[in-house]
SEBA-50292 format. One record per residue (C-alpha): x, y, z; residue number from 1. Coordinates in steps of 0.05 Angstrom, whole numbers, plus 5000, padded with zeros to 4 digits. Each point is the difference from the previous one (the first is absolute). Example, Ala and Ser with C-alpha at 12.3 -4.5 7.8 and 13.67 -1.06 7.14 Angstrom:
<atoms>
u:5246&v:4910&w:5156&nr:1
u:5027&v:5069&w:4987&nr:2
</atoms>
This chain:
<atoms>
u:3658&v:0436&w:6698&nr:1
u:4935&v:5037&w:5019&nr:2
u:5032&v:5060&w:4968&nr:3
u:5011&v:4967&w:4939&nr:4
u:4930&v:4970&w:4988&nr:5
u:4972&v:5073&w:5023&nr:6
u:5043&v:5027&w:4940&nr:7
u:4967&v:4940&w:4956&nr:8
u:4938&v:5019&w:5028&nr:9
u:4999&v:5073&w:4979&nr:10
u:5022&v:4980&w:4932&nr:11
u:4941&v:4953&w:5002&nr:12
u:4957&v:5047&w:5016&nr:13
u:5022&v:5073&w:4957&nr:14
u:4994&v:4942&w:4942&nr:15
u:4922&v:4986&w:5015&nr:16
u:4989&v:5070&w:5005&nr:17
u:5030&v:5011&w:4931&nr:18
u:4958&v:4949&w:4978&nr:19
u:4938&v:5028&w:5026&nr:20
u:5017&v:5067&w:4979&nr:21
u:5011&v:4978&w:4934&nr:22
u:4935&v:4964&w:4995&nr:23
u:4957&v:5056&w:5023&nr:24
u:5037&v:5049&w:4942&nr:25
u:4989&v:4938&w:4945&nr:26
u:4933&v:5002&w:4970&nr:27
u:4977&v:4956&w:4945&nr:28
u:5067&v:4995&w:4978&nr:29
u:5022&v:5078&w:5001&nr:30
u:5057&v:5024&w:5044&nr:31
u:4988&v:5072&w:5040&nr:32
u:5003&v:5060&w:4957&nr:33
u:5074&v:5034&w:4996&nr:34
u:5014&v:5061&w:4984&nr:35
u:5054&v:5038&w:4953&nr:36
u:5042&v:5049&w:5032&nr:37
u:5022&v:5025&w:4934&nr:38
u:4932&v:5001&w:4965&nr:39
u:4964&v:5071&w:4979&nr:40
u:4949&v:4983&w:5047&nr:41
u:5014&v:4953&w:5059&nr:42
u:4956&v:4939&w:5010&nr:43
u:4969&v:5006&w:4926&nr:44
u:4974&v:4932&w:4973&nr:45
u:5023&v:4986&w:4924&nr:46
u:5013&v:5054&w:4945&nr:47
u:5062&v:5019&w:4968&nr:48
u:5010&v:5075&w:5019&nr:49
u:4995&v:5016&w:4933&nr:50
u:4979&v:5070&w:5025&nr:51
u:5047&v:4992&w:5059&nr:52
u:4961&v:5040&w:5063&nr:53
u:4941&v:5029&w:4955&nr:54
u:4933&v:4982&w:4967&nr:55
u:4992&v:5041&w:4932&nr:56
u:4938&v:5041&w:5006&nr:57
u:4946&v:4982&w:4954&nr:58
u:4975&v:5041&w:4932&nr:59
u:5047&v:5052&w:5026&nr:60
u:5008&v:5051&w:4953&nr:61
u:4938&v:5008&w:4962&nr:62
u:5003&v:4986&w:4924&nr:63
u:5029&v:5056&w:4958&nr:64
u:4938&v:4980&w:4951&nr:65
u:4954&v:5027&w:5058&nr:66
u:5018&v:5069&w:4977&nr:67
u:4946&v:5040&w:4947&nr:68
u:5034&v:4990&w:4928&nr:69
u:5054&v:4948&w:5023&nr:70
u:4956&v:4931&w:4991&nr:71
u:5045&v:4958&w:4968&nr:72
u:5057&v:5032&w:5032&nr:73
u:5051&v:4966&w:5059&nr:74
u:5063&v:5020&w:5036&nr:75
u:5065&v:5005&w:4959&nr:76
u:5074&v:4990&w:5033&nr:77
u:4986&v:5020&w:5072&nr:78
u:5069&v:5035&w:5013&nr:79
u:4988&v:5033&w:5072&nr:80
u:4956&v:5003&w:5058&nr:81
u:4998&v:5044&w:5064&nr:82
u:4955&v:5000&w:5062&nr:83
u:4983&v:5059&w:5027&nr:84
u:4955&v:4980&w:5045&nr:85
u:4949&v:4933&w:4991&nr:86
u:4950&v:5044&w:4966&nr:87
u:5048&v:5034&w:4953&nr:88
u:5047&v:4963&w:4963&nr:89
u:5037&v:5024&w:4939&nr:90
u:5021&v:4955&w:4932&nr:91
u:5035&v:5014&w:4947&nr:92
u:4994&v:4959&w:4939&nr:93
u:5021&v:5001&w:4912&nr:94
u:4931&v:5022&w:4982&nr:95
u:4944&v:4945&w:4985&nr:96
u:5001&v:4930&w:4975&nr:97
u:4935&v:4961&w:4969&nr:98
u:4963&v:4966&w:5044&nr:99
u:5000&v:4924&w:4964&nr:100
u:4995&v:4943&w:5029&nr:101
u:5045&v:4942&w:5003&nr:102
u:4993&v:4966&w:4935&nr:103
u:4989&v:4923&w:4982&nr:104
u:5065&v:4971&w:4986&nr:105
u:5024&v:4993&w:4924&nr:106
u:5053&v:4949&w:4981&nr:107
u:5067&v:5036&w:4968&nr:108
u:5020&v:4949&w:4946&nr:109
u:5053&v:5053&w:4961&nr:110
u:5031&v:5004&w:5069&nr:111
u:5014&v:4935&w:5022&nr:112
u:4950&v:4924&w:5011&nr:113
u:4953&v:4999&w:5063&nr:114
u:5010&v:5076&w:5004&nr:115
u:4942&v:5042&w:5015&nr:116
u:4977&v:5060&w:5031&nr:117
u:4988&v:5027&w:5064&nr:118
u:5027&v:4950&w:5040&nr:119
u:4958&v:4985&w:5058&nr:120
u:5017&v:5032&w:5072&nr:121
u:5042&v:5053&w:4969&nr:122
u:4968&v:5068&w:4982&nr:123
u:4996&v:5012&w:4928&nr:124
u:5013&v:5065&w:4990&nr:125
u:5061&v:5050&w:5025&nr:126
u:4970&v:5068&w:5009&nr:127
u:5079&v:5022&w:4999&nr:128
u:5036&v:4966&w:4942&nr:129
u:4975&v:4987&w:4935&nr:130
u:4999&v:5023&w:4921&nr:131
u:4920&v:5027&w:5013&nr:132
u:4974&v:4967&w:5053&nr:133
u:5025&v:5050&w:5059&nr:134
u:5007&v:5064&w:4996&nr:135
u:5065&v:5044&w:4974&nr:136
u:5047&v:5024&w:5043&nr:137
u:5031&v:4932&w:5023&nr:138
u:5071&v:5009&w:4988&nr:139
u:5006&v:4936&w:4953&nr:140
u:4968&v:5040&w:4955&nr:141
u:5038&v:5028&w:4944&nr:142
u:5006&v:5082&w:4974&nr:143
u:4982&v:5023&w:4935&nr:144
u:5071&v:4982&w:4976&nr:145
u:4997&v:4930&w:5024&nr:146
u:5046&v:5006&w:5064&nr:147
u:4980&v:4995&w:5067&nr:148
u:4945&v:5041&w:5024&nr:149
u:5032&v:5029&w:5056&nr:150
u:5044&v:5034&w:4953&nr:151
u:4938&v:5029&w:4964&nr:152
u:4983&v:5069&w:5033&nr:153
u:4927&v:5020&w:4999&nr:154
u:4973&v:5063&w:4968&nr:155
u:4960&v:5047&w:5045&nr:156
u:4929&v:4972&w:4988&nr:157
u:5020&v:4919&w:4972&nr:158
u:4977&v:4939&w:5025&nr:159
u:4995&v:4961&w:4934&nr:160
u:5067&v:4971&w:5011&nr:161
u:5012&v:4995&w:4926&nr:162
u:5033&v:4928&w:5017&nr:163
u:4942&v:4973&w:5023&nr:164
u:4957&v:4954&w:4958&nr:165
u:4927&v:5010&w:5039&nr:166
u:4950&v:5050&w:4968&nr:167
u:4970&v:5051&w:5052&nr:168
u:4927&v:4993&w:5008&nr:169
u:5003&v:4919&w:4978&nr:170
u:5056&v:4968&w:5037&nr:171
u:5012&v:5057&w:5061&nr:172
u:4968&v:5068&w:5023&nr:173
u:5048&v:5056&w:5024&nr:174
u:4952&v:5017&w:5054&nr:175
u:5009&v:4996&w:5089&nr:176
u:5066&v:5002&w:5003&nr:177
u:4972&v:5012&w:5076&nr:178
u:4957&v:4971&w:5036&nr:179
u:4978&v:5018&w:5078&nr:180
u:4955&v:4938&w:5030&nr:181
u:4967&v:4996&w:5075&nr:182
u:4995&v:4944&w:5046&nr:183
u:4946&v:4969&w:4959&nr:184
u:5047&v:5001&w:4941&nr:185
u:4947&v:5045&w:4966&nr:186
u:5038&v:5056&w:4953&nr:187
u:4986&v:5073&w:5026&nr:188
u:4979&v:5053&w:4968&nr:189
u:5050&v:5040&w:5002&nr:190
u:5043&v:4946&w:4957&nr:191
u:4964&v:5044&w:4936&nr:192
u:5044&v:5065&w:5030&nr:193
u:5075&v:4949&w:4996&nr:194
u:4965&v:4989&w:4924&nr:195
u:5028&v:5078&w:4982&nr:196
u:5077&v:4973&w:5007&nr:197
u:4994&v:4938&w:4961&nr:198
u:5037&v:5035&w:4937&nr:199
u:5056&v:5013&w:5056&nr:200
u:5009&v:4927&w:5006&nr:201
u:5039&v:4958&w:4949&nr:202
u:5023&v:4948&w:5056&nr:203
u:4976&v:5019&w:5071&nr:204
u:5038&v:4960&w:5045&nr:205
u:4990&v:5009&w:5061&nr:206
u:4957&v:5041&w:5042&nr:207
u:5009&v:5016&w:5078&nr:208
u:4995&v:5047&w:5055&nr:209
u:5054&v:5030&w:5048&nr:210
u:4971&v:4973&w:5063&nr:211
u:5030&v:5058&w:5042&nr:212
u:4961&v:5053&w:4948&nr:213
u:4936&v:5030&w:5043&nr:214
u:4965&v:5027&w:4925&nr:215
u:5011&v:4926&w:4979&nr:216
u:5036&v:5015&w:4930&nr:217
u:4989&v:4951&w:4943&nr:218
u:5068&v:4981&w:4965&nr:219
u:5000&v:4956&w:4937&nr:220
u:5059&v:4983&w:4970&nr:221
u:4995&v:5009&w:4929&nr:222
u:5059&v:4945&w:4961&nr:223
u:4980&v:5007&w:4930&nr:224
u:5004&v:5082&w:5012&nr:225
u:5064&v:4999&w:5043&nr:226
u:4962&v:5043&w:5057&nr:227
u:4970&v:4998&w:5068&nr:228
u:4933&v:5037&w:5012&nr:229
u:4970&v:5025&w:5065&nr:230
u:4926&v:5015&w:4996&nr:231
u:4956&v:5023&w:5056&nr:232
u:4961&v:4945&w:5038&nr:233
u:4941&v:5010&w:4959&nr:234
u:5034&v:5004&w:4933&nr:235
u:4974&v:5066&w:4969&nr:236
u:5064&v:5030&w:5001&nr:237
u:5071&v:4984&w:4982&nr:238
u:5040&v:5034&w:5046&nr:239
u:5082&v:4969&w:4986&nr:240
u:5031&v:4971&w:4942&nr:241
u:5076&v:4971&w:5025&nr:242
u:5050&v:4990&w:4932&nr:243
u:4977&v:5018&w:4933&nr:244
u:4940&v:4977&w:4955&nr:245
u:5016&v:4951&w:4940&nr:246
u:5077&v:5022&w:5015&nr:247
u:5036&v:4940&w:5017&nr:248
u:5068&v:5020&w:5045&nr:249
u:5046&v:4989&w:5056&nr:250
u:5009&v:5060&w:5047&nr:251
u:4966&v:5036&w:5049&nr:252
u:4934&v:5028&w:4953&nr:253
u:4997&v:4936&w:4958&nr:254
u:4984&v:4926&w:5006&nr:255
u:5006&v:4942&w:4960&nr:256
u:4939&v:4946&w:5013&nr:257
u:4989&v:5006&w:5077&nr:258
u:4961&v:4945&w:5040&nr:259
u:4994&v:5023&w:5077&nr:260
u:4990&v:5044&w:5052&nr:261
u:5024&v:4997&w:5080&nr:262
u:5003&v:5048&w:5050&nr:263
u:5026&v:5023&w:5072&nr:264
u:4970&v:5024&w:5053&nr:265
u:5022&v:5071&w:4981&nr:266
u:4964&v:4989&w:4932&nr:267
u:5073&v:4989&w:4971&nr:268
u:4983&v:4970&w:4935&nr:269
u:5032&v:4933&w:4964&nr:270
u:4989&v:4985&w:4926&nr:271
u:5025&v:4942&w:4976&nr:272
u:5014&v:5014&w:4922&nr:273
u:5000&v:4946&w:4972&nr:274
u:4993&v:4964&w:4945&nr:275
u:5047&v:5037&w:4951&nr:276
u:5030&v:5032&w:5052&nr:277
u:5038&v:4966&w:5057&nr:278
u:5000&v:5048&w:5054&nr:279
u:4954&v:5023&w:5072&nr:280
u:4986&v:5074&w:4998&nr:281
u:5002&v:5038&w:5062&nr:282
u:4957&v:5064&w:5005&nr:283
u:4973&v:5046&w:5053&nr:284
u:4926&v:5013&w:5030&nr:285
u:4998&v:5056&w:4953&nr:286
u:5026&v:4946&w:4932&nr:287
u:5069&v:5036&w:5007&nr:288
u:5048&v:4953&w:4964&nr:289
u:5050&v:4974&w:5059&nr:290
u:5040&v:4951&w:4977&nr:291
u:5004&v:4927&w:4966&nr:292
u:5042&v:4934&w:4996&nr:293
u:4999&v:4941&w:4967&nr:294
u:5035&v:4985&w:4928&nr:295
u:4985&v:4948&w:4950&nr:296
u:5033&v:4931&w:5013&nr:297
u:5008&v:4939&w:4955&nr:298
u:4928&v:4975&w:4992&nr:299
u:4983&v:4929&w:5034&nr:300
u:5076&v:5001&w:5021&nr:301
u:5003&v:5060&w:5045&nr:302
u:5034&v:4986&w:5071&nr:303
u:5026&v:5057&w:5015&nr:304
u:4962&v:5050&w:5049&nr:305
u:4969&v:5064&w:4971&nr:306
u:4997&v:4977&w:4932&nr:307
u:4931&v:4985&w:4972&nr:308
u:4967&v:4964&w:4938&nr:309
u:4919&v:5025&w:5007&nr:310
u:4993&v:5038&w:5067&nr:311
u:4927&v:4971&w:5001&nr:312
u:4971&v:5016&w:5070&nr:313
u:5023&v:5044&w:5065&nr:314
u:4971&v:4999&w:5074&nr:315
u:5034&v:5037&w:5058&nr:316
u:5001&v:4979&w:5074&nr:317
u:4979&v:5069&w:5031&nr:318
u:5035&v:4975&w:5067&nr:319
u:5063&v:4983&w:4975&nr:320
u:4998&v:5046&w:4943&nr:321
u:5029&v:4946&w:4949&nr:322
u:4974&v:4997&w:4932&nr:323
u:4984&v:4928&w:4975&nr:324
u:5017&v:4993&w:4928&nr:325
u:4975&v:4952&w:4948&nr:326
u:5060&v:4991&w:4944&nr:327
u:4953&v:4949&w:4961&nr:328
u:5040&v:4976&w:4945&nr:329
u:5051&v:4972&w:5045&nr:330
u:4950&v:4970&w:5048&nr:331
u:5021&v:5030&w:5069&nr:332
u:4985&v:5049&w:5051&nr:333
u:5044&v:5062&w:5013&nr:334
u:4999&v:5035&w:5066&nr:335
u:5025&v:5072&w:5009&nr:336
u:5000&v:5062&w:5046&nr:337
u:4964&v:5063&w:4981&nr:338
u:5055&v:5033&w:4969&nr:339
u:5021&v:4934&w:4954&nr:340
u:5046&v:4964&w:5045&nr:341
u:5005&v:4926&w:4991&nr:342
u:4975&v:4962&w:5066&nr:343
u:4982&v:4920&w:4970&nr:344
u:4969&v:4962&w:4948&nr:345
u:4971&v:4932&w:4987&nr:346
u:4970&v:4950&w:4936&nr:347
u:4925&v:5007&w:4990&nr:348
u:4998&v:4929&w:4974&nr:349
u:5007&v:4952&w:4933&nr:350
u:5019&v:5008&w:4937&nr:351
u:4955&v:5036&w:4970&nr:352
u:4970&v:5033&w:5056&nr:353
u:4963&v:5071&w:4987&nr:354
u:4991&v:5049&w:5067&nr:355
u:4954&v:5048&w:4971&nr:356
u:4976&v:5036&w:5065&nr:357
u:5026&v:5004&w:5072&nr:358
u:4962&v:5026&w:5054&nr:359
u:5024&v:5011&w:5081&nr:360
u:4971&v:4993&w:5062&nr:361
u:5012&v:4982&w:5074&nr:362
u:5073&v:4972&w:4988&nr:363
u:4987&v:4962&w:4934&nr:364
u:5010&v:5004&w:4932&nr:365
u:4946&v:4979&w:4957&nr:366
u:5004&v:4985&w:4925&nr:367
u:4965&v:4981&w:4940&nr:368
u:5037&v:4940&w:4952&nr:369
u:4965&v:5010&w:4931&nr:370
u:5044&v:4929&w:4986&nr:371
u:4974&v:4960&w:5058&nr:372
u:4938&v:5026&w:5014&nr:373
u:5017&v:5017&w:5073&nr:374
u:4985&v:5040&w:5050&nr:375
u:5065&v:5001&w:5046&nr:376
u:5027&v:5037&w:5056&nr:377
u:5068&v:5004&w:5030&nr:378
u:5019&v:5039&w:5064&nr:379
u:5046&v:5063&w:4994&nr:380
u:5068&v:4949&w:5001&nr:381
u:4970&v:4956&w:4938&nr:382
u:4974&v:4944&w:5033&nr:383
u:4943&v:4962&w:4972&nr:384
u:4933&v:5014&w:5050&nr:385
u:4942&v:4964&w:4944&nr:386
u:4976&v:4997&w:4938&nr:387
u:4937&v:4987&w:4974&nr:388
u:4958&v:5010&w:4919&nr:389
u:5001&v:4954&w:4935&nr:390
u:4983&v:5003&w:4936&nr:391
u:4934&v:4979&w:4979&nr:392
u:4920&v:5023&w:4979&nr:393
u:4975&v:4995&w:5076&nr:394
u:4987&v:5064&w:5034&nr:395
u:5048&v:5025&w:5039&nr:396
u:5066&v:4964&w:4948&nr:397
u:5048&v:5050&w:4999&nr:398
u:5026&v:5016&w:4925&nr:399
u:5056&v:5052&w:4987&nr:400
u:4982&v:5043&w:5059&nr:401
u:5020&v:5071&w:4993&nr:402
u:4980&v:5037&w:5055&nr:403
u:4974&v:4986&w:5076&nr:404
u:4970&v:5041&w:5047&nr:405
u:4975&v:4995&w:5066&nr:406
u:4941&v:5033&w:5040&nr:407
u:4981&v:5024&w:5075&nr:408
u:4969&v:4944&w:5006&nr:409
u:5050&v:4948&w:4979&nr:410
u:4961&v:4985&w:4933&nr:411
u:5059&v:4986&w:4943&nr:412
u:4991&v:5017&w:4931&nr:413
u:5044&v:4977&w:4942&nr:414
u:4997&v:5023&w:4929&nr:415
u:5012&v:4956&w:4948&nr:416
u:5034&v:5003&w:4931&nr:417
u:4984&v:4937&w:4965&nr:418
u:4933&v:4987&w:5025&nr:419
u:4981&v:5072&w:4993&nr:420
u:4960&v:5009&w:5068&nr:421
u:5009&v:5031&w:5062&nr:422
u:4985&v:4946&w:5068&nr:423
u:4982&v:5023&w:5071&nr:424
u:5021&v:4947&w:5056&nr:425
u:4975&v:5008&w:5071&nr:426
u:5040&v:4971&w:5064&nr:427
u:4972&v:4927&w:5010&nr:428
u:4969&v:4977&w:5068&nr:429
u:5056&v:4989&w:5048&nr:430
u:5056&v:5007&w:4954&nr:431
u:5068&v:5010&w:5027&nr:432
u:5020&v:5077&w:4996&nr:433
u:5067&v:4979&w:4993&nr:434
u:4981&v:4987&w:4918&nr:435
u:4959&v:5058&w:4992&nr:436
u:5016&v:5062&w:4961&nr:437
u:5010&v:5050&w:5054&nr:438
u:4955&v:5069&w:4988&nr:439
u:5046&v:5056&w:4974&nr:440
u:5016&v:5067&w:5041&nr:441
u:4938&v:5054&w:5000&nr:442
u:5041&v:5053&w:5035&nr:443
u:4972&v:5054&w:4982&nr:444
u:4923&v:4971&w:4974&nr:445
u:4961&v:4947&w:5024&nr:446
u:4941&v:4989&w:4945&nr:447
</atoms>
């Protein structure tokens, strides 16, 4: 019996103790603070995560219109961006756009009733895609014969696009095709020497260094052009041109629309080519043509490994040494070896979904989703790790990103299509490393 009522009486007791616990954690009505185990940063009150474990940094870059003789002038389809180090980061962009502002809305009664335009929250321009509001070079646009711009081959000094419906001067300026910014987001002087190369550029896609390159080499792959330069660091000179100016091809000299670069630690070089093209390139240190695979699949259909529909973004794991390949048009990842061996592959998402850049780091996979507006990394099997970005006006909204890039100090910087801007991120307070870009390899440089 007395053991029974001490059993009773512990019971008793451990429930008092609840109750006073519970009262000391309850004030004026609000429970103790709990934390998210899964959240971006651990313990943070409210918010969405919009920008998932960064704050956008403010007025970051400088307006174009800052320049002498560009008032009036803004950013055009920001295709690429690479950080060199905080204080020198590279852009490449479709020339210039007019700075307007967003208009007051009109009503569009030969559309439709109730219609109007812009519709609020949403911005109202594309800097990408549009009969004279972005700049040529979009591949929607349309040759001088009326097909497909990508089957319209450029002559040595044109960037009129003769499909395009914008006048140069009034609607867009052919003009900083690169751009070099520091920390500040102020544009360096030495963007007026990248100026000299602009007539090179009829689509500059993407521009990057080979982080295990100790003179720090500036490729930009050229799409509209069908080549790959390499320039030194501080652009006066062009030092490599890989396949064949305004030649459009498929062996080891020519390319048809490439989109990216990757490379191994041996400076083993990846293009992924591309958009016409449905191959990855191998070549040497030296741009000795190696090898390739890949062949064109059935577009939006493809399941078969090794066949690709828009080989639209590349990154390499320099540990494993497998190349990470985006095969866009059929919304998946495909993972190889380094000499094209098949190893796994996995769906990037919905219908409709748009992987226009990868990126790796630290044992994940990150990506861009032009259809979703994300921000999404998987680890090297294809399992989902985050996601963060949305569509929108606000600062930071993440609209057809094209290209990321990550500094030594963790800052992230995403360039966007539709918006036509460049963003720099820094790390939040506290956030969880686990959802941060990791820094890429600087084997052989460190600045």
């Amino acid at each position: 019996m007395s053991r029974g009522f001490g059993i009773v009486g512990a019971l008793v007791v451990a429930f008092l103790a609840g109750l006073l616990v519970n009262a000391r954690l309850t004030v004026s009505g609000q429970s103790t603070p709990t934390t998210t185990p899964w959240a971006a940063v651990p313990g943070a009150k409210g918010g969405q995560e919009q920008t998932g474990p960064y704050e956008v940094v403010a007025d970051w870059p400088k307006p174009l219109s800052g320049l002498p003789g560009h008032q009036g002038w803004s950013w055009s389809a920001v295709q690429s961006v690479f950080a060199q180090n905080p204080n020198r980061v590279f852009m490449t962009q479709r020339g210039e756009l007019p700075d307007i502002k967003r208009p007051v809305p009109v009503t569009l009664p030969n559309i439709g009733p109730n219609l109007a335009f812009p519709i609020s929250q949403y911005p109202f321009r594309n800097a990408s895609q549009a009969p004279n509001g972005a700049l040529p070079g979009g591949f929607g646009d349309t040759g001088p014969d009326g097909g497909r711009l990508e089957n319209y081959v450029l002559k040595p000094d044109d960037v009129t696009y003769p499909g395009w419906q914008g006048t140069f001067g009034v609607d867009a300026r052919w003009e900083h095709c690169v751009i070099v910014l520091d920390a500040q987001g102020n544009i360096l002087p030495e963007t007026e020497t990248w100026k000299q190369w602009d007539r090179l550029f009829g689509y500059p896609h993407t521009v990057v260094i080979n982080p295990y390159d100790p003179e720090k080499h500036v490729w930009i792959v050229e799409a509209a052009r069908h080549v790959i330069y390499k320039f030194t660091n501080d652009g006066t000179r062009l030092v490599q041109t890989l396949g064949t100016p305004n030649a459009p091809g498929h062996d080891a000299t020519h390319f048809n629309r490439p989109t990216f670069l990757a490379w191994l630690p041996d400076s083993t070089m990846f293009v992924a080519d591309g958009y016409v093209n449905t191959r990855v390139a191998k070549f040497d240190k030296d741009g000795k043509f190696l090898m390739e695979w890949g062949q064109k699949g059935v577009r939006l259909k493809e399941t078969r490994p090794g066949y690709f529909n828009m080989v639209h973004g590349i990154a390499v794991d320099p540990v494993a040494r497998r190349v990470y390949v985006s095969d866009r048009e059929n919304r998946r990842i495909q993972v190889f070896d380094e000499n094209g061996k098949f190893v796994d592959m996995w769906n990037t998402g919905p219908e409709g979904a748009a992987i226009y850049s990868i990126y790796y780091s630290n044992g994940k996979l990150w990506a861009s989703d032009a259809h979703t507006r994300r921000i999404i990394a998987w680890d090297t099997n294809g399992y989902l790790q985050y996601a963060w970005g949305g569509q929108g006006e606000w600062a930071g909204a993440t609209d057809g990103v094209h290209g990321m890039s990550v500094d030594q100090e963790g800052n992230v910087y995403l360039a966007e299509l539709f918006h036509g801007r460049v963003m720099k991120y820094k790390p939040r307070a506290g956030a969880n490393p686990n959802y941060l870009m990791g820094k890429p390899p600087y084997v052989a440089w460190k600045e």
